[in-house]
C-alpha positions in Angstrom: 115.5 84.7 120.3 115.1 85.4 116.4 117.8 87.5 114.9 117.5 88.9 111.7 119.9 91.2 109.8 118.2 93.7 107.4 121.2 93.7 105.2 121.2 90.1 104.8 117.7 89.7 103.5 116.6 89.0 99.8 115.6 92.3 98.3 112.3 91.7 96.4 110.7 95.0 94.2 106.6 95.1 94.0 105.4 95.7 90.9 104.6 99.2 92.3 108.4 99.9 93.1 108.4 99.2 96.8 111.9 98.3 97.8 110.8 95.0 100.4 113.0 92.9 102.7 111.3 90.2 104.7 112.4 90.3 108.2 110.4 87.3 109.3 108.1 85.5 107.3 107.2 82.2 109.6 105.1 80.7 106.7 108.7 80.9 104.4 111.4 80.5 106.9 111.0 77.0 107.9 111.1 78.1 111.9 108.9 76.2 114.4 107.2 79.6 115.3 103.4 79.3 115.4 103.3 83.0 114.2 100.3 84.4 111.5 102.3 87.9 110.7 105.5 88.8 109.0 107.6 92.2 109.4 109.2 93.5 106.3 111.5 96.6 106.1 109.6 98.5 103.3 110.8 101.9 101.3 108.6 103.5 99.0 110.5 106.3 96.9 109.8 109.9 97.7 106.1 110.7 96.0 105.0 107.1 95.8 102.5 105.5 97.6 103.0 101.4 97.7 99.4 99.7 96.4 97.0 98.4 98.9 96.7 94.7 99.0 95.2 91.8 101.4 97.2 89.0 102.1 94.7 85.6 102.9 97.3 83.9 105.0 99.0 85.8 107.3 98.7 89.5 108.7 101.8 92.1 108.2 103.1 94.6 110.7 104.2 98.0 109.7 106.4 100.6 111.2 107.6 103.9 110.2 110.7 105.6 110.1 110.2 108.5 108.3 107.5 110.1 105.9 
C-alpha cells in the first residue's frame, strides 16, 4: 500500500497561480511502481482557471472537490 499525506507534500505554484501538491509522481518518487500517471491535490483561486498543458511523459488524474 502507498500512503501519502497531503500535508507533507512540497507545495509547488504554476506560473498561473495553481496551488499544486504531488501526491504520487512514480517518475520522481524513486518507487518500483510501473505507473504512467500522477495525482496531485490542485486549488485554483476563486475566478481562475489553471492553464491547459500536455504532459509527454506521463498522464495526470484529476478530481474535484468543489467548484
Amino acid at each position: 500500500m502507498f500512503v501519502r499525506n497531503l500535508n507533507e507534500c512540497n507545495v509547488i505554484t504554476a506560473l498561473d497561480g495553481t496551488i499544486l501538491r504531488e501526491l504520487l509522481n512514480p517518475l520522481r518518487d524513486g518507487t518500483d511502481m510501473k505507473l504512467r500517471y500522477s495525482i496531485a491535490h490542485a486549488s485554483v483561486p476563486p475566478g481562475k482557471a489553471s492553464l491547459p498543458h500536455k504532459l509527454t511523459r506521463a498522464s495526470e488524474v484529476y478530481y474535484f472537490l468543489s467548484g
